[in-house]
C-alpha positions in Angstrom: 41.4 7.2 -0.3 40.6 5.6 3.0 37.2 6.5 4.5 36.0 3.3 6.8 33.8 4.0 9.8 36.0 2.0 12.2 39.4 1.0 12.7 39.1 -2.9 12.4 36.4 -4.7 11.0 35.7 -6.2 14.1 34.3 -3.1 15.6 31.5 -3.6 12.7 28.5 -2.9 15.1 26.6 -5.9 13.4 23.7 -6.2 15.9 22.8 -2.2 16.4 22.5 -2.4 12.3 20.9 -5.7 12.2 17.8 -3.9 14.3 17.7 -0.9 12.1 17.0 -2.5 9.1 14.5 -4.8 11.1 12.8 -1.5 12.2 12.8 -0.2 8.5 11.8 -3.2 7.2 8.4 -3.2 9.7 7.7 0.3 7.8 8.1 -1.9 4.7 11.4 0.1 3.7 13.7 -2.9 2.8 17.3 -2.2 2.5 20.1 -4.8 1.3 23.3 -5.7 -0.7 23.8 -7.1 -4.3 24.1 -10.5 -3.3 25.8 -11.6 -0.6 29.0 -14.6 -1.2 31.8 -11.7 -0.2 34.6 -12.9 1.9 35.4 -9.5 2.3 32.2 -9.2 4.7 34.4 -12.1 7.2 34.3 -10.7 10.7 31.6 -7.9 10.1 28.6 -9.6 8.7 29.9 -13.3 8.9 31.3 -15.2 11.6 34.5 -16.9 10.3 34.0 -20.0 13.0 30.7 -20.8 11.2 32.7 -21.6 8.2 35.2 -24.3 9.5 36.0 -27.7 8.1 38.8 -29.5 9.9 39.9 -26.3 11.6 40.4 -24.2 8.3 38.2 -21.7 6.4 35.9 -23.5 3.5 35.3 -21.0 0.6 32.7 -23.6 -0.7 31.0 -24.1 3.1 30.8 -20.2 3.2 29.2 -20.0 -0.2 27.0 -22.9 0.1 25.5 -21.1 3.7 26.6 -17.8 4.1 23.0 -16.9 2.7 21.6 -18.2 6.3 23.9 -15.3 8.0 23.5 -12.8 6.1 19.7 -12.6 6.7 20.3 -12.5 10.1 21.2 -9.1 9.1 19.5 -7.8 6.2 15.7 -8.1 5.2 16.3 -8.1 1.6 18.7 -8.8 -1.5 19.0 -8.5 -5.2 20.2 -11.3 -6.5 22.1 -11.4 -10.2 22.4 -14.7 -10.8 19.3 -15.5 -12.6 20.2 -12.4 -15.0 22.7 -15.2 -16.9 20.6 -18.6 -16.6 16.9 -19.3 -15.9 17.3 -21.4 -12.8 15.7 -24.4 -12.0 12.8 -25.4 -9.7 15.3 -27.3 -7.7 17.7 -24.4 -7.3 14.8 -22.2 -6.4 13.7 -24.4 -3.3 17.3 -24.6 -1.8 17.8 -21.0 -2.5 14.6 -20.0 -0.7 15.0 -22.6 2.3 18.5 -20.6 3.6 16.1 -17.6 4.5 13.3 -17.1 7.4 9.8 -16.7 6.4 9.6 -12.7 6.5 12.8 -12.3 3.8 12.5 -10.6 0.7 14.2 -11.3 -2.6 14.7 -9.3 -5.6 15.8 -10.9 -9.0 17.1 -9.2 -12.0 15.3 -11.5 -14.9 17.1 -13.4 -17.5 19.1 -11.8 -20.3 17.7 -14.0 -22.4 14.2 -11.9 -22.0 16.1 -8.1 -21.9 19.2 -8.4 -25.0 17.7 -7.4 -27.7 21.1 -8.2 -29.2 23.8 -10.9 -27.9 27.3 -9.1 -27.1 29.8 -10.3 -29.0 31.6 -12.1 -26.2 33.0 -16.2 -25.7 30.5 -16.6 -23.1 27.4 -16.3 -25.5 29.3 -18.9 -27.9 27.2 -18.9 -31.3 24.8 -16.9 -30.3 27.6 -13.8 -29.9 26.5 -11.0 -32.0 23.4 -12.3 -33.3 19.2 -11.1 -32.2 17.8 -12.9 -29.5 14.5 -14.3 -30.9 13.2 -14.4 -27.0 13.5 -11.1 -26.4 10.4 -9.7 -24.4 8.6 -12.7 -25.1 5.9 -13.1 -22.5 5.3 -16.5 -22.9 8.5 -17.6 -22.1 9.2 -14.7 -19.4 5.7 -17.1 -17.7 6.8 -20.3 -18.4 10.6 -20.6 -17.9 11.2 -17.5 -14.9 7.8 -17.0 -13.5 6.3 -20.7 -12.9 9.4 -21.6 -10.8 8.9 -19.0 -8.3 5.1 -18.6 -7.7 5.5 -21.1 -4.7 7.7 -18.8 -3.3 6.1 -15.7 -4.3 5.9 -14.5 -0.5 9.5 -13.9 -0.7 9.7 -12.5 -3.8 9.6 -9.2 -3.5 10.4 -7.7 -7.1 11.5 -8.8 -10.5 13.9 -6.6 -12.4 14.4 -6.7 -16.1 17.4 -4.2 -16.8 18.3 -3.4 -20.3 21.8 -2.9 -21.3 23.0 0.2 -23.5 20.7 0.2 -26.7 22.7 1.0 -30.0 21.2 2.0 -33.3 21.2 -1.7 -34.3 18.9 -2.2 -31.4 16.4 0.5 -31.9 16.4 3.2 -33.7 15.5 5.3 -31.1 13.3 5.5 -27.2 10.2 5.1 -29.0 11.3 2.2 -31.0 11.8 0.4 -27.3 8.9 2.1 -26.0 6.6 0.0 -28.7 8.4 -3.2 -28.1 8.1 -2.9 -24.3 4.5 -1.5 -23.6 2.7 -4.5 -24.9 5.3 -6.8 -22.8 4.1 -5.0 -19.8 0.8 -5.5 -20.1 1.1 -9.1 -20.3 3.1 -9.7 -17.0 1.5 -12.1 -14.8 -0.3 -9.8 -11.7 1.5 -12.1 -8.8 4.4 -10.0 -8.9 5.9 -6.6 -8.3 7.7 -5.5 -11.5 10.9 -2.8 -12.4 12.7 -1.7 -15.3 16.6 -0.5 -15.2 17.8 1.2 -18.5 21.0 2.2 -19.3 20.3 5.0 -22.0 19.8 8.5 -20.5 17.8 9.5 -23.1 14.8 7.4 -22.1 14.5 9.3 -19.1 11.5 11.0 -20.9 8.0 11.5 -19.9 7.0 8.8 -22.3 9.1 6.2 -21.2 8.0 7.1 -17.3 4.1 7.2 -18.8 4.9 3.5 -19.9 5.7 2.4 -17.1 3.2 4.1 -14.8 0.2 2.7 -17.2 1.2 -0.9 -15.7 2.4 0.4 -12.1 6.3 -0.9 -12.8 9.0 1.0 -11.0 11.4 2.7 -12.7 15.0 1.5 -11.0 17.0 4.7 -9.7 20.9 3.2 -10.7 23.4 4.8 -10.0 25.8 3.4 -13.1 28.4 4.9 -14.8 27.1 6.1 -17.7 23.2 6.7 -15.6 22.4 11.0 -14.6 23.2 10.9 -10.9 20.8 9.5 -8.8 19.9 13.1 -7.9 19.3 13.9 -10.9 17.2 11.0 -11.4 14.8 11.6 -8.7 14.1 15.2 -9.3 12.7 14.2 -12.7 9.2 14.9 -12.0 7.5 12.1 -13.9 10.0 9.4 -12.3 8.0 8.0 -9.7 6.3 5.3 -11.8 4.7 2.8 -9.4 3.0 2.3 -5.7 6.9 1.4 -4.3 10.5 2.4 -5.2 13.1 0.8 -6.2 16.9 2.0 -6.3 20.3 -0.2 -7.0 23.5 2.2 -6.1 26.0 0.4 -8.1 28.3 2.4 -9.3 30.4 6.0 -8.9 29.1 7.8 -12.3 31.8 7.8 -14.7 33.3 4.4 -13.2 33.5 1.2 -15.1 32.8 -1.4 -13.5 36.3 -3.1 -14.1 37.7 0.2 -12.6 35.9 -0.2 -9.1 36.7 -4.3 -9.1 40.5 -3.5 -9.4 40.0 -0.3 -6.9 38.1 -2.3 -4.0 38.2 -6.2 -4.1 37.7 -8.0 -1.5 35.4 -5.7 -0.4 36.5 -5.2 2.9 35.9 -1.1 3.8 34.6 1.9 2.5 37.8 3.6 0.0 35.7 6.0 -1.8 33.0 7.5 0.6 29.8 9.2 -2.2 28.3 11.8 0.4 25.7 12.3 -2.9 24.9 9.1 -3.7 24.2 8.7 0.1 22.1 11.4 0.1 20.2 10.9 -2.5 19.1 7.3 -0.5 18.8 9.4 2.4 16.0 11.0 0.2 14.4 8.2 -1.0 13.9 6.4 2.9 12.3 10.0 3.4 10.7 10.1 0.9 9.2 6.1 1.7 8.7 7.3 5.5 6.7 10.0 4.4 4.1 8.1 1.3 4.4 4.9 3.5 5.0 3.6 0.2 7.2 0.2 -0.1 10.7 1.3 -1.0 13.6 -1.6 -2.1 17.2 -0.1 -2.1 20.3 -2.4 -3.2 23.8 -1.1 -2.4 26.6 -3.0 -4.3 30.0 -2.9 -2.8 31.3 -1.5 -5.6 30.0 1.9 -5.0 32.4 3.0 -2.6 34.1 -0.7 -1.2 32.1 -2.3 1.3 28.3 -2.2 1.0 27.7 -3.4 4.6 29.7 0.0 6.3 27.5 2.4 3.2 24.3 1.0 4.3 25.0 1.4 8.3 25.7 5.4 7.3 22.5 5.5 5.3 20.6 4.0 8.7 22.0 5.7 11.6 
């Protein structure tokens, strides 16, 4: 199904939302995309022209610079990148020269902290199957993520440590995960604004929201396919864990993320418009308007095709 606000993506009003999220923003609500390198996004976030080498489109150029563009537009991304590498100090200054001074990052942390177990998949070679000995360890969570960014710590809005699907070789159950996480918390270095993303419905409990709270880190409202609806998940009383919110719309509940890929690459318009899912954003910017509390909301375009036209319906 079909459902884009305009008839060519040229009619993308790219300024009028540029200044709506620059209004938000001022009222520290900070709205933006899950990353950013989508060619899909050519003539409605990014100028094609800008992209040129010897007359023809340069996939590398774009992805090199298109980072300088899109904050022309947006005031905020999450970034997944570091989720599969802790990058360097070197990567971290180019990455954070390509934005103005008032831009604000978010960065899902290194697997290598969150996996309790390694997936048994090629890309974690021996380690495929096996328990990570670094998981929630503090020490290197400091030394190897955290050091690197605390020059840039003005930009650096939020860390995110997301937790895949626990099984029973994981933990035997929420409390299991609650006694291995609690103590991490209350080591995390103070520079930072922290948030935790779980896959496993049945943490949603008042003791895994009580956790949190005790060391003021946000629980992440996902919409995921196996996640309650975000609805759901904000009418849980105890949910509200920290002094700001944080939300990633990712996913239609009960799609894979495979499914959505094949459905909606390149990205280019809306095919599968979620009136709740929008909604339940809608209440969340209320709901920051209203505590003047910080809210950071991440729209991946693989929530209904194009996260550029969901967020313009989310503003206007």
């Amino acid at each position: 199904m079909t459902g884009s606000l305009f008839d060519e993506p040229n009619d993308f009003p790219r300024d009028h939302l540029a200044a709506r999220l620059r209004e938000l923003a001022e009222r520290k609500i900070f709205i933006g995309g899950s990353s950013w390198k989508y060619e899909g996004w050519l003539d409605q976030i990014y100028s094609r022209d800008r992209y040129l080498t010897r007359g023809r489109f340069s996939k590398k150029l774009f992805e090199q610079e298109c980072l300088r563009e899109y904050a022309e537009v947006f005031p905020t991304v999450c970034g997944d990148f570091a989720f599969y590498q802790f990058p360097t100090q070197e990567f971290w200054d180019r990455l954070f020269s390509r934005t103005p001074p008032n831009f604000q990052f978010a960065f899902k942390v290194p697997e290598q902290v969150t996996c309790k177990v390694f997936p048994i998949h090629a890309r974690y070679g021996a380690q495929a199957g096996r328990e990570n000995e670094a998981f929630l360890d503090a020490h290197a969570f400091r030394e190897m993520f955290v050091r690197p960014l605390l020059a840039h710590r003005e930009k650096t809005a939020l860390l995110i440590f997301e937790f895949g699907a626990f099984n029973r070789r994981s933990f035997s159950g929420p409390a299991e995960f609650l006694d291995r996480l609690d103590p991490f918390l209350a080591q995390l270095p103070p520079e930072f604004r922290y948030a935790v993303e779980v896959r496993n419905p049945e943490l949603l409990e008042k003791d895994y929201f009580s956790c949190l709270r005790a060391h003021n880190v946000a629980h992440v409202y996902s919409a995921w396919s196996k996640m309650p609806e975000l609805r759901h998940q904000i009418a849980i009383p105890d949910s509200a864990t920290a002094d700001f919110q944080v939300c990633r719309a990712l996913l239609r509940f009960g799609r894979v993320y495979e499914e959505a890929v094949n459905a909606f690459a390149p990205y280019r318009e809306v095919q599968d418009p979620n009136p709740e899912a929008r909604e339940s954003m809608r209440v969340l910017i209320g709901r920051a308007r209203e505590d003047q509390h910080p809210l950071f909301l991440f729209v991946n375009n693989r929530l209904e095709g194009n996260a550029p036209m969901t967020i313009l319906s989310l503003v206007d």
